[in-house]
C-alpha positions as CSV (number, residue, x, y, z in Angstrom):
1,X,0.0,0.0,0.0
2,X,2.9,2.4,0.8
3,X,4.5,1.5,-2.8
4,X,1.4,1.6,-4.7
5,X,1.5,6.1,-2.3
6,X,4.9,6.3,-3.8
7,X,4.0,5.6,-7.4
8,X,0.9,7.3,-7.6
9,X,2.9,10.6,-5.9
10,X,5.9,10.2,-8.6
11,X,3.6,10.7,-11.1
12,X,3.3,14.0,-10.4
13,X,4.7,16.0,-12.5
14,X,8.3,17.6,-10.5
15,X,7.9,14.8,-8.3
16,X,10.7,12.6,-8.8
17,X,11.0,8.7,-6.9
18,X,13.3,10.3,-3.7
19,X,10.5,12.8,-3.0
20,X,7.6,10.8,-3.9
21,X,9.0,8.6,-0.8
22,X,9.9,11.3,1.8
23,X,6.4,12.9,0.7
24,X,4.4,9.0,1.2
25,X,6.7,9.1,4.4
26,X,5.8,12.4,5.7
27,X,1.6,11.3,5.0
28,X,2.4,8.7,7.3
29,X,4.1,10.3,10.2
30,X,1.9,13.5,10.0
31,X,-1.5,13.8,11.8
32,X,-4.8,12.6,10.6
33,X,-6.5,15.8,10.5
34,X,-4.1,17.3,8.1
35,X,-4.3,14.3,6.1
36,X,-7.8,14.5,6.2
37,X,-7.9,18.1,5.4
38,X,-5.1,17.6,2.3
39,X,-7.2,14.3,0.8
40,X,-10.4,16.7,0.8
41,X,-9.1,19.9,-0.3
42,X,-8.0,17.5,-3.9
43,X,-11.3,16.3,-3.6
44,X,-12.9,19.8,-3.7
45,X,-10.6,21.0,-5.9
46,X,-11.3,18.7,-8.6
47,X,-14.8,18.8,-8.3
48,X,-15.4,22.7,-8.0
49,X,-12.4,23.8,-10.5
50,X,-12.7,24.6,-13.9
51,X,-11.4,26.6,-16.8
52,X,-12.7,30.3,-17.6
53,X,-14.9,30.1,-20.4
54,X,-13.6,33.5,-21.6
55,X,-9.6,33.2,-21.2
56,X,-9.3,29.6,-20.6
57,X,-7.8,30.3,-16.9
58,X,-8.6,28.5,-13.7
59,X,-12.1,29.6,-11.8
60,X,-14.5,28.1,-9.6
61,X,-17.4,29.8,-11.7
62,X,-18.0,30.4,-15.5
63,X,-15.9,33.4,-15.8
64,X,-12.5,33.8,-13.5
65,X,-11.7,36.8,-11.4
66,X,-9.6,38.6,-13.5
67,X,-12.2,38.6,-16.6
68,X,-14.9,39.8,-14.3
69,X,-12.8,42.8,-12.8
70,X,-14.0,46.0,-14.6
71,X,-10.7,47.9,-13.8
72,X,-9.0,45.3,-15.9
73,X,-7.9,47.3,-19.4
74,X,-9.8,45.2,-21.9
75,X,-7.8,46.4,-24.8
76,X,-4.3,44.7,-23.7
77,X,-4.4,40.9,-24.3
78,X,-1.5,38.7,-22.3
79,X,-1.4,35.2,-24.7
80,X,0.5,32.7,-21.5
81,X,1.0,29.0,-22.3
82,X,-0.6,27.6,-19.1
83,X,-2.5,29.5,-16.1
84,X,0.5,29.0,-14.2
85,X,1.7,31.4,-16.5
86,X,-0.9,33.8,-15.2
87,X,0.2,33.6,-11.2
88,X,3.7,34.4,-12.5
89,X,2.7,37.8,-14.7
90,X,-0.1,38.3,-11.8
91,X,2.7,38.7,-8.9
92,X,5.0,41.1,-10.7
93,X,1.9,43.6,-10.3
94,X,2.7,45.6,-13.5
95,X,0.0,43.8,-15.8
96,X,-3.3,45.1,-15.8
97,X,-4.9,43.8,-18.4
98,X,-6.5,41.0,-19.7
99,X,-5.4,37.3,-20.6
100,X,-5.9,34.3,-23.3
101,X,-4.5,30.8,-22.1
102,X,-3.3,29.3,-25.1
103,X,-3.5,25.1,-22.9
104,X,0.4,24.6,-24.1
105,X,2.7,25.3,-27.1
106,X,3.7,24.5,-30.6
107,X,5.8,21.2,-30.1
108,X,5.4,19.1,-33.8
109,X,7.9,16.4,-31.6
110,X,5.3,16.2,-29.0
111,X,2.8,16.0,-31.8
112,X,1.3,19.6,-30.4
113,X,0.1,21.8,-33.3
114,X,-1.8,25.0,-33.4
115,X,-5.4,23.2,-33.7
116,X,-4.1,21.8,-30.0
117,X,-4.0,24.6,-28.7
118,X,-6.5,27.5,-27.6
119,X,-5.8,29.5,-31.3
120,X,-9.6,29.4,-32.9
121,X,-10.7,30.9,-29.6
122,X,-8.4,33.7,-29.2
123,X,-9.2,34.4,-32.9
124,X,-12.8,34.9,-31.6
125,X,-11.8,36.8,-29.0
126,X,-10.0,39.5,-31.2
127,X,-12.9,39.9,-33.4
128,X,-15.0,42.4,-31.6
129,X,-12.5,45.2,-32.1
130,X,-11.5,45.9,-28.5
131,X,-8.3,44.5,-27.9
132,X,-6.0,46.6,-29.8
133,X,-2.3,45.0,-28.9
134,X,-1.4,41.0,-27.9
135,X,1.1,40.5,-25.7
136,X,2.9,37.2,-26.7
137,X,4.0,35.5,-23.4
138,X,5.5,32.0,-24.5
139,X,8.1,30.8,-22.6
140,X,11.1,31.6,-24.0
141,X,12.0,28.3,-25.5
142,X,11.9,26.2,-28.7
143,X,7.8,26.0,-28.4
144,X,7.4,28.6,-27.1
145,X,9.4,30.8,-29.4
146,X,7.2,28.7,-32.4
147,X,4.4,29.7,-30.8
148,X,4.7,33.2,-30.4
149,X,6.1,33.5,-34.5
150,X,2.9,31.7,-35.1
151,X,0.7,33.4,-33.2
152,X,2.3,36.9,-34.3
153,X,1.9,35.8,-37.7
154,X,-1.2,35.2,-37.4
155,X,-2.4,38.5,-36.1
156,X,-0.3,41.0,-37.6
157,X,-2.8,41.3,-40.5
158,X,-5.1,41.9,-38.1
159,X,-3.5,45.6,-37.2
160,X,-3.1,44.9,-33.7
161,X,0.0,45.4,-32.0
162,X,1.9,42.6,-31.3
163,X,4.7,42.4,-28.6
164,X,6.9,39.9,-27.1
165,X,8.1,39.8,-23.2
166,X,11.6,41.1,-23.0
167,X,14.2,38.5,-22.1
168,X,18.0,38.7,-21.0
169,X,19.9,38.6,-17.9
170,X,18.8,37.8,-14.7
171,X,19.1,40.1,-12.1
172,X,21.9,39.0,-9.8
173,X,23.4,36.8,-12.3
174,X,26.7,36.5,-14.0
175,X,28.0,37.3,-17.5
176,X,29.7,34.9,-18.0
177,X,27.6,31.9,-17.1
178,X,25.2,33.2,-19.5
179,X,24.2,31.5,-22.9
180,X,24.8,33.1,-26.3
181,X,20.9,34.0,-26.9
182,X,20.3,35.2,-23.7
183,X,23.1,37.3,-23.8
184,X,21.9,38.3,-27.7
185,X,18.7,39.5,-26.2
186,X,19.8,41.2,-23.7
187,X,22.0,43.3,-26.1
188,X,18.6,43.7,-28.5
189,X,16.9,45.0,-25.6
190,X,18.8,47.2,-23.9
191,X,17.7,50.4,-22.9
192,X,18.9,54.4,-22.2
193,X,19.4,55.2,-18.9
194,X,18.4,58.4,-18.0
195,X,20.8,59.9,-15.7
């Protein structure tokens, strides 16, 4: 029974076989009322969770919080791969528009193509002439990078503006551990400073 905890733990995604054990470990030493409390709160979760029928993030009604916020600026459009994505651009606190989960990225090796993901929908979305600029935030990888050529591609005709999330250097880090197209962006980014 403690194997069968394990397993079901390590196939979560992050969740490797060493912490899929402490985890099934710790379930067993902690106390049945937080067990309890953890083994219904997934419970609830899955059963009162579900995707915003506007943006495709998470809500636990038809519409999420963010699309029902009237102080939200309806004519700026963040395109994220995942809602996850949407918790990361939420905490910086400079965002205040609106949002469009796109449910993944291009990936023809994972077999992932555009009619995979949340594209017809956005479409829609951009045909009522309010949204007047897309901000393309794919993770700045392979897929995403495919995705967000795509996707610009795709609504350029349109006459929207259509931006991309600055990347280069990491605050804190080192130039010399960084990677040739991190390092290329950064230079393609930089900015005046006004002294």
């Amino acid at each position: 029974m403690v194997q069968d905890l394990i397993d079901e733990l390590g196939r979560l995604p992050g969740i490797g076989p060493k912490s899929a054990q402490r985890i099934a470990f710790h379930v067993l030493t902690a106390d049945p009322a937080d067990v309890r409390r953890l083994a219904h709160l997934l419970v609830e979760v899955k059963e009162k969770v579900r995707f915003c029928v506007e943006c495709g993030n998470v809500a636990q009604a038809e519409r999420c919080r963010i699309c029902l916020d009237t102080r939200r600026d309806p004519t700026v459009l963040c395109v994220v791969e995942e809602p996850k994505d949407i918790v990361a651009v939420e905490r910086s606190r400079e965002f205040r528009g609106r949002y469009h989960v796109l449910g993944g990225a291009i990936s023809p090796i994972d077999g992932i193509g555009p009619d995979d993901l949340r594209v017809k929908e956005l479409m829609v979305r951009l045909t009522d002439d309010v949204v007047t600029e897309i901000i393309l935030a794919t993770d700045p990888n392979l897929e995403g990078e495919a995705t967000a050529t795509y996707l610009a591609r795709l609504v350029k005709p349109m006459g929207l503006r259509v931006t991309r999330l600055a990347s280069g250097l990491p605050v804190g880090g080192d130039l010399e551990y960084a990677d040739e197209i991190t390092l290329g962006r950064a230079f393609e980014g930089r900015r005046v400073l006004d002294v």
